[in-house]
Every structure is written in C-alpha cells, then in structure tokens.
C-alpha positions as CSV (number, residue, x, y, z in Angstrom):
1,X,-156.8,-142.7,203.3
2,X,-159.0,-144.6,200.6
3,X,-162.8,-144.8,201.0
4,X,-164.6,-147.1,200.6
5,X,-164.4,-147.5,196.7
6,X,-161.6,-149.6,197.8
7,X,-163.5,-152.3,199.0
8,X,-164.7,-155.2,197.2
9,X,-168.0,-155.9,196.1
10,X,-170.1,-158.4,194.4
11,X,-171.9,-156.8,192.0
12,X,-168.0,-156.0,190.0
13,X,-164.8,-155.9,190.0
14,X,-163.3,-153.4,192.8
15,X,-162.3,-150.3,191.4
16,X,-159.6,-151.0,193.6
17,X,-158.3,-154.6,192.3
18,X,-159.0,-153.1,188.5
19,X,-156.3,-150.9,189.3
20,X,-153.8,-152.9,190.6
21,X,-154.4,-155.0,187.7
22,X,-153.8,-152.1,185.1
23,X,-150.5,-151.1,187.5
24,X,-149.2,-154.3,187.3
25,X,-149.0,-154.7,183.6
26,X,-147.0,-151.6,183.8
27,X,-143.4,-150.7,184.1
28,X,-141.2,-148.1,185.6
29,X,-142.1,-144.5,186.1
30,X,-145.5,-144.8,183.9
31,X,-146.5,-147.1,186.7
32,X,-145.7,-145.1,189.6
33,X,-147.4,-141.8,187.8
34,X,-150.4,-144.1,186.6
35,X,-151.0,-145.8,190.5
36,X,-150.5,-142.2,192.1
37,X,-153.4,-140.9,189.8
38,X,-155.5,-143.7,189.8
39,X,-155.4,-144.5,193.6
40,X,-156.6,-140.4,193.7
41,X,-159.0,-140.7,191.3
42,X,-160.4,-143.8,193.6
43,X,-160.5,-141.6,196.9
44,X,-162.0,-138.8,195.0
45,X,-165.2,-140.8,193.8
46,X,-168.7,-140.5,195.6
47,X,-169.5,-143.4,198.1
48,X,-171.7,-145.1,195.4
49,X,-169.1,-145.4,193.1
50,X,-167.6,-149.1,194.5
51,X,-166.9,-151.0,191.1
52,X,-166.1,-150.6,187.6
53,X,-169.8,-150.8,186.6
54,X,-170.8,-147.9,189.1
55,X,-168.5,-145.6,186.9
56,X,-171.1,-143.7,184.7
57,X,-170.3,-140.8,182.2
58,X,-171.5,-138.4,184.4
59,X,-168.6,-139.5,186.9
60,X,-166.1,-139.0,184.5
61,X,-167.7,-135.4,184.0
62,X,-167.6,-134.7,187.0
63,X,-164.3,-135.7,187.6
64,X,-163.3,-133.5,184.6
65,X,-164.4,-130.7,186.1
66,X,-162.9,-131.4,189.5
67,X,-159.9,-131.4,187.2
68,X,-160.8,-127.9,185.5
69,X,-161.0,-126.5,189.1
70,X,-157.3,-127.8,190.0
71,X,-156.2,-126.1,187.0
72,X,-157.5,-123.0,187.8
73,X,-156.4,-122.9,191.1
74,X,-153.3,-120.4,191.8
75,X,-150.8,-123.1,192.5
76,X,-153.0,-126.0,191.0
77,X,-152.2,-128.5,188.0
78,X,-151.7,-127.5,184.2
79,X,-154.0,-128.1,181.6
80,X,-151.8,-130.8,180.2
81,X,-151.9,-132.2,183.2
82,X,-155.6,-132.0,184.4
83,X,-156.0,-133.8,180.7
84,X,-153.3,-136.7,181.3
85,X,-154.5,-137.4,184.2
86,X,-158.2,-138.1,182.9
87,X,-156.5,-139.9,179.9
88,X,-155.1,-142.2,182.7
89,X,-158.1,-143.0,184.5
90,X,-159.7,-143.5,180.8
91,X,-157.0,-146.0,180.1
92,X,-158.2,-148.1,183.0
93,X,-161.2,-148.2,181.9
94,X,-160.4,-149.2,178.4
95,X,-158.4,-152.1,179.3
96,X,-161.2,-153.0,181.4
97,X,-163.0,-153.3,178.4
98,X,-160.8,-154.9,176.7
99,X,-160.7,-158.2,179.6
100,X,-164.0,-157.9,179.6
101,X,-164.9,-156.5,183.3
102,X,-166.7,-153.3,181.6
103,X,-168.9,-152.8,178.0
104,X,-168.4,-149.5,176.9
105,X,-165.5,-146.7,178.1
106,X,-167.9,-144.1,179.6
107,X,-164.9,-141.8,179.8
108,X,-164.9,-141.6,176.1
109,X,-168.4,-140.0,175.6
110,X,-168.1,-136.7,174.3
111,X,-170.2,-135.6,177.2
112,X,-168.2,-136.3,179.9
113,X,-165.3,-135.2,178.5
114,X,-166.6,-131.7,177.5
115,X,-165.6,-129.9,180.9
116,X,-161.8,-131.0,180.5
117,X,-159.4,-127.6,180.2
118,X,-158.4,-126.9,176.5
119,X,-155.0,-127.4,177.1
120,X,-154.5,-124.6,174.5
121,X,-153.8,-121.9,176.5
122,X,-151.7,-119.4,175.6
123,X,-148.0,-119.5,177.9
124,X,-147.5,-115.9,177.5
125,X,-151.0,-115.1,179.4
126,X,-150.0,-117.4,182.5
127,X,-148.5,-115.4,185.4
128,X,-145.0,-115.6,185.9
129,X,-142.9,-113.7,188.1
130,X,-141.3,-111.2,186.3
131,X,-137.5,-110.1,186.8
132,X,-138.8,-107.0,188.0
133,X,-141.9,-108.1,190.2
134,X,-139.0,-110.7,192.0
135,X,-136.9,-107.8,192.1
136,X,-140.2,-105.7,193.8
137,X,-141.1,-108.1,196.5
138,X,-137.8,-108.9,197.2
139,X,-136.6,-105.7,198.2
140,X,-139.6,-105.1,200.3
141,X,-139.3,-108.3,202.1
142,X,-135.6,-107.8,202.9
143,X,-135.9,-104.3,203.7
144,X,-138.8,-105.5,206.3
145,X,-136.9,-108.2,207.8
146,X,-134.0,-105.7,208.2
147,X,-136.3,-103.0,209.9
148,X,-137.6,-106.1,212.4
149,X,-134.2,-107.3,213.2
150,X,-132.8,-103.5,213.7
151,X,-136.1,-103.1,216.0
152,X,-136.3,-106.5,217.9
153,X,-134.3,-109.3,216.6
154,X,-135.8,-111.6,219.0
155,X,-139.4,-110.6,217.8
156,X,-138.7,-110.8,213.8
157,X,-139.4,-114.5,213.3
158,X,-142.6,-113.7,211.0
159,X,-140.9,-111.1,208.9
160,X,-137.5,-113.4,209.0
161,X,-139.4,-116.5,207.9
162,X,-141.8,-114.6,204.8
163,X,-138.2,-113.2,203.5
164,X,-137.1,-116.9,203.3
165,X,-140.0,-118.0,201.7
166,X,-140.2,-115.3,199.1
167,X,-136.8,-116.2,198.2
168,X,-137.1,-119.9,198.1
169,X,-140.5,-119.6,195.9
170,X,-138.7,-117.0,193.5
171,X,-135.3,-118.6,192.5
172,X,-135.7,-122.1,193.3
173,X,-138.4,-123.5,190.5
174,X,-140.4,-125.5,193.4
175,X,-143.7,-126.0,193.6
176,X,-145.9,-124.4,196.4
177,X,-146.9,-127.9,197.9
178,X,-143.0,-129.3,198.3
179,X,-142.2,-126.4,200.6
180,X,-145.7,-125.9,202.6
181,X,-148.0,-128.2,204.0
182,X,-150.9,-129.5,201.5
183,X,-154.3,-130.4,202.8
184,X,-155.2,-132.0,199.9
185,X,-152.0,-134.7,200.0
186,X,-150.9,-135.9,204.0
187,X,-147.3,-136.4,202.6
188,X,-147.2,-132.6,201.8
189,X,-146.7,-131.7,205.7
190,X,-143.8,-129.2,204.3
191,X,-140.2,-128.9,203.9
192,X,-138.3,-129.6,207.3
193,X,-134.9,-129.1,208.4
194,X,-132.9,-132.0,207.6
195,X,-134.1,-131.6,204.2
196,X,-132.3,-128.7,203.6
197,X,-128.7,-128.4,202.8
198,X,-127.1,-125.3,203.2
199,X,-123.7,-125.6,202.6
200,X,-124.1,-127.5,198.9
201,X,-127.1,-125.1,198.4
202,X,-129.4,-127.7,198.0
203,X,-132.8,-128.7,199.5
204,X,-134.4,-132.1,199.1
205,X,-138.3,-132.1,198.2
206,X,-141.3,-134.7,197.8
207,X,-141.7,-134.2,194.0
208,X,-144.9,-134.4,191.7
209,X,-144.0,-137.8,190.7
210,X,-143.8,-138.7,194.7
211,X,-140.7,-139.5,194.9
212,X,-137.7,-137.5,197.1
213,X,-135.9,-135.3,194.1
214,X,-132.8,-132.7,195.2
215,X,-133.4,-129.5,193.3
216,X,-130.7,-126.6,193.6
217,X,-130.8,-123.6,195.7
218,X,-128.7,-120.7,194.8
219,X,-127.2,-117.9,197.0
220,X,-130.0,-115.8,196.8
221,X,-132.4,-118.4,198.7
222,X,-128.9,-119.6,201.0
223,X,-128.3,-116.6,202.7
224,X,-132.7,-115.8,203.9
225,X,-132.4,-119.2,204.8
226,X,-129.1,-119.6,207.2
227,X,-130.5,-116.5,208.9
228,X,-133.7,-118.4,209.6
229,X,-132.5,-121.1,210.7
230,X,-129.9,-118.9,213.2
231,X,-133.4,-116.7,214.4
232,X,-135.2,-120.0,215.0
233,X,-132.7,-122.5,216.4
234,X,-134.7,-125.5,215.2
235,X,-134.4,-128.1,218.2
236,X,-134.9,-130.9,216.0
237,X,-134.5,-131.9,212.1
238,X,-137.9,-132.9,211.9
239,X,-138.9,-129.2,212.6
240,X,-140.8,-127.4,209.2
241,X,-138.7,-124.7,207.7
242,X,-141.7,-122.2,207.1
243,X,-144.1,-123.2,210.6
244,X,-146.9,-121.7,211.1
245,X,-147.8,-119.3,213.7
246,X,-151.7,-119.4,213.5
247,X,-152.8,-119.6,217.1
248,X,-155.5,-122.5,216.8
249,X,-152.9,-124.5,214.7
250,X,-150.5,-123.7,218.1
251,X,-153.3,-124.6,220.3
252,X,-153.6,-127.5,218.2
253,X,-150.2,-128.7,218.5
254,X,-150.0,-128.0,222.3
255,X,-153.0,-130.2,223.1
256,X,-151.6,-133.0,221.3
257,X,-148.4,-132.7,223.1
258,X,-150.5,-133.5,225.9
259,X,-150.1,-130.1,227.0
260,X,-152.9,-127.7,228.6
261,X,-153.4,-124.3,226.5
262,X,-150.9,-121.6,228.1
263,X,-152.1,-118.2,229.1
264,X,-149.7,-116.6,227.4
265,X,-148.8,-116.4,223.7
266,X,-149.0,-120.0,222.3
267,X,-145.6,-119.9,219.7
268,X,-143.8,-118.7,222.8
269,X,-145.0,-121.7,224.6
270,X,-144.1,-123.8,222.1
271,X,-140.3,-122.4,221.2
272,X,-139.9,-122.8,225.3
273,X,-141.0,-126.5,225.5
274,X,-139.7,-127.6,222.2
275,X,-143.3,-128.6,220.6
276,X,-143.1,-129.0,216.8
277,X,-145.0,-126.5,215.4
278,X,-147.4,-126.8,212.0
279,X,-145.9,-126.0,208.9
280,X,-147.1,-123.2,206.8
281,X,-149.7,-124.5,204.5
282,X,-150.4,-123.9,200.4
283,X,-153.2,-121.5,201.7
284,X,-151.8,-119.5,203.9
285,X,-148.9,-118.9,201.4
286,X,-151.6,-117.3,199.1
287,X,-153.1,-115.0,201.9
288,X,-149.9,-114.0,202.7
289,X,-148.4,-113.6,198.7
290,X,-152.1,-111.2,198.2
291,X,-150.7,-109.2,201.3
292,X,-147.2,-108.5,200.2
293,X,-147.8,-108.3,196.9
294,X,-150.1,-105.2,197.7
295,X,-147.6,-103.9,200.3
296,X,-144.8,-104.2,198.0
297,X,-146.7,-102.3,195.2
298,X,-145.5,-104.9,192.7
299,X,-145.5,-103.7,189.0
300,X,-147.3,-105.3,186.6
301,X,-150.5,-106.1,188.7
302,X,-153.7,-105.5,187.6
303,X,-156.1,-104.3,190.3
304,X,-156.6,-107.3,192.7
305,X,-154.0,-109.2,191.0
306,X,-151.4,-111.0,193.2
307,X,-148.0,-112.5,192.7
308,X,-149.0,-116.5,192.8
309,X,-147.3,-119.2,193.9
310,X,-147.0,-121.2,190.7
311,X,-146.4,-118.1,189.2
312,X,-143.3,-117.6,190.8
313,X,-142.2,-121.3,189.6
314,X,-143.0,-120.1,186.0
315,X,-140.9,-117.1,186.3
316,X,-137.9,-119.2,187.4
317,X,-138.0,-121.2,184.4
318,X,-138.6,-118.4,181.8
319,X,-135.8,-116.6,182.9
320,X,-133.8,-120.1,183.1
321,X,-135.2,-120.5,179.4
322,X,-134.0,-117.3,178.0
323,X,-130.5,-117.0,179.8
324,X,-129.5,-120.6,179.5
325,X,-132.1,-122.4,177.5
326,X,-134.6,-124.8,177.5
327,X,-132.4,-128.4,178.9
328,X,-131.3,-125.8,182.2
329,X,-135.1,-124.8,182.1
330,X,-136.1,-128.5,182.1
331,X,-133.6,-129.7,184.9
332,X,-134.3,-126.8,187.7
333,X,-138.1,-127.1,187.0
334,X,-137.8,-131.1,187.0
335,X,-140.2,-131.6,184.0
336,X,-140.2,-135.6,183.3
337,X,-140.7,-134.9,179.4
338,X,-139.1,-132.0,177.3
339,X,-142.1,-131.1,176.1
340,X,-143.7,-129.5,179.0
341,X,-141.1,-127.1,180.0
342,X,-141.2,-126.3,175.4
343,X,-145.1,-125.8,175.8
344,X,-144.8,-123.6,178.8
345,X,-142.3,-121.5,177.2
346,X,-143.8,-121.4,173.7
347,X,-144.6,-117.4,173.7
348,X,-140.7,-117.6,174.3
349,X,-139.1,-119.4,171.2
350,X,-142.6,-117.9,169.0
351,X,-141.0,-114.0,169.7
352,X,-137.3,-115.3,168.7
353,X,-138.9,-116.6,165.8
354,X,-140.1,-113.9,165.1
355,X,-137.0,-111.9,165.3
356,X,-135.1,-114.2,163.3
357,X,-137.6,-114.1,160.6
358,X,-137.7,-110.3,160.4
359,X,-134.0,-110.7,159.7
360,X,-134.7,-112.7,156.6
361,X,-136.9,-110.0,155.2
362,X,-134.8,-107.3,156.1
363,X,-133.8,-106.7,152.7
364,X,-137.5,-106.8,151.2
C-alpha cells in the first residue's frame, strides 16, 4: 500500500514518477532490486514528503537510521545492505539532479549520512548457530515432540510444528521472513503447503530479491516436516506450513469466515470447519526461539542471549563454507554477488590464513 507520497503534486515532480523514471533507464535484476527499494523508501516517508524537493537531509537521516534499526534487528538487514539500499535511494536523487528536477543531492551531506551502519563489522562476532547449539535445540525439540506424541498424538500439534520449524530454520539457509508471516511486507504471509516439496526435498520461497527461488531441503528438515504435515492433514494447499495458534489471531480468522466466535477452543473450531488459519509470524518466531533456547540450555549463550533467527541462516552457511566452500555457501544461502557470502565468512578464510602462514614460518 503506497501513501500518499505517491501522488502527484504541483509544486515537483512526484517522488513517485521520479522513480519510475530512474527504473526505467534500468535493466534486468538492478531494476527489479532498485524499484523494490525505492517504492519502500517512498511508503516509508512522512506525509509531507510528496516530491523530490520535500526530500531534505534530515529525511535521508532519518531514513538512515530507520536503516541502522533494521540492521540491528535479530532477523533484520546487513550492514551492507542497510548501506546499498541508501546508496539506491541516493542514486535517484542524483540523477534527479542531473535532469534537472533537484539542485543539490541532500543524501550526500555528511550529516545525513552519519547514522548509516559501518558496514565494518566483524563476521566472527555475528551470531551464528553453532554445530553444537543446532545439535542443542535439536535434540530438545525432538525429544519434546516425541514425549507429546507418546502422551497425546492428537494434542502435539504445537510441539510437532516448533520441531519443524527448528529444523527448517537450522539446515535450510532461509531467511526468517520466507517461512513466517512478515508484518512489515503483505507478500510475506508465510510458507504454505503447495510450496513445499517433500519428495525432491525442496521448498519454494518468496526471496529477498522478490522473486519465487527453490532452495534445497535436506533430510534432516524432510522427515519434521512429513510428520507435520501427517499431524495436521492440511485441507488445502493454500494452508501455512507453521500457523499460528494465537487465539485472537483464531478469533480473527473465524470472524472473517463469517463465522461467530465458538465457545470452545478456537484452533479446534477451526481444524473442524476447515478455516485457514494465520501463519506464524517473524515475531512470534523470536518469542518462541528466547523460550527454547532457555529450555534447551543451549551452549554458548551469554546470559539473556538467544539463538536468533538470522542466526541460524548464518550457521548454515559457515558450516556450508568450511565443509564445501564458499560457491556451495553462496548457492544454499542465494547471495546474488560472491562477495556477500566472502564478507560474511571473512573470520573464516582470515583463521586458514592464518594457519597456512604459520606453516611458512615453521622453520623460523
């Protein structure tokens, strides 16, 4: 949904027709990236902002920090990309310079830039989900979804579902927001059904660069899913994979059915009548990831640390990175250019340096 920045105006060029301008004189994926960031950038400014000359250096700094905060977030942006995406909006305004629409680039002055992320962060103090914290929460996820089943196999959806999770976030590489629902993006409603391909171990998912990408799924995620999918007996392919069972959400969903709010206990209601219940979102992923994290008494935590979503993506690739290298790294994660997945995993090839250098001194 764009505000009303969209609109034109006659005091300046739309922010709106600037950027289809700047799109058009584009080609290929840079375009698609470039109008995906852009058209965000347009929603996220203030009511006031409405044409290119309403753009101020204080906007820009404030988007810059609205892009520090997304980096900081637990299953937010990098720092490269909190930075490319500013350098995007600041190439809109440039060329509006340059055809005359705008006088000076406000994006450019030092001040407004001055909240943007380093982008010089050390990989090796970014969480990532170690071999032996997946190993952790793992085993204490199965074990509890064994114990339900054993005790109720009817009532262990919950403890079925968080076991499929778990295992999709720690050995598939996807991001948080292509499995749950998003309320930050309305095409991030979460993964459903027909997206999911069991038998070729592969699951289909709305990718950063907004586009439908396939992205493996080994045994280890297969097998927590199938048995999912068995417990819930998903009516429909449109059904999420991971729904949610908070009752307002339910309540929600029931009233919009054209239903009236049952007595009884609202997912029951709607497993019985066949009402599509709400995904799982980004947040509740978190609440639930700080729960079993402390449950599981996951290694490696610092006092009110938790194991994080993008964390878990992280660990994928790093042990992708050291077992098979950086190209197997880049094609499970899906990084675009080479050098992300190399600057994420810089800590990595640093310590072989460093081993292989020791060698050369050995003699010394």
């Amino acid at each position: 949904m764009r505000n009303s920045n969209s609109e034109p105006s006659a005091a300046g060029k739309s922010l709106e027709k600037a950027k289809d301008e700047f799109v058009a004189e584009r080609d290929g994926n840079y375009a698609s990236n470039l109008e995906y960031v852009l058209e965000n950038w347009i929603d996220w400014t203030p009511e006031r902002v409405r044409t290119l000359e309403d753009v101020s250096a204080l906007t820009m700094r404030n988007y810059a920090s609205h892009l520090k905060q997304r980096a900081h977030a637990d299953d937010g942006i990098s720092d490269t990309s909190a930075r490319t995406y500013y350098n995007y909006v600041s190439a809109l305004l440039t060329r509006s310079v340059e055809v005359g629409d705008l006088a000076e680039n406000p994006a450019e002055k030092r001040e407004a830039k001055k909240p943007l992320p380093s982008g010089t962060t050390n990989s090796a103090e970014q969480q990532f989900w170690s071999p032996e914290q997946r190993r952790a929460i793992m085993d204490y996820v199965d074990e509890r979804a064994r114990d339900a089943i054993d005790e109720d196999a009817t009532d262990a959806f919950e403890e079925v579902r968080d076991r499929a999770l778990i295992a999709v976030l720690a050995y598939s590489g996807v991001r948080g927001a292509e499995v749950l629902a998003d309320s930050r993006d309305n095409r991030r409603n979460g993964l459903r059904w027909h997206s999911v391909d069991l038998e070729n171990g592969v699951i289909t998912v709305l990718g950063k660069n907004q586009k439908r990408e396939p992205t493996p799924l080994p045994e280890q995620a297969v097998a927590p899913l199938r048995r999912l999918e068995r417990l819930l007996d998903p009516p429909s392919g449109e059904w999420p994979v991971f729904p949610s069972r908070h009752p307002p959400s339910l309540y929600d969903r029931i009233e919009g059915a054209g239903r009236e709010s049952p007595d009884g206990d609202p997912w029951e209601y709607i497993l019985e009548n066949g009402i599509e219940p709400p995904s799982m979102s980004t947040s509740g992923a978190r609440t639930l990831l700080k729960r079993l994290s402390d449950e599981a008494d996951v290694p490696e935590l610092d006092e009110d640390e938790y194991l994080t979503l993008h964390g878990a993506r992280r660990g994928v690739g790093e042990t992708l990175y050291r077992e098979r290298g950086a190209v197997e790294a880049q094609r499970t994660l899906r990084h675009a250019d080479p050098k992300t997945t190399s600057e994420m995993y810089s800590h990595i090839e640093a310590s072989e340096q460093a081993e292989d250098n020791t060698a050369v001194f050995d003699d010394e």
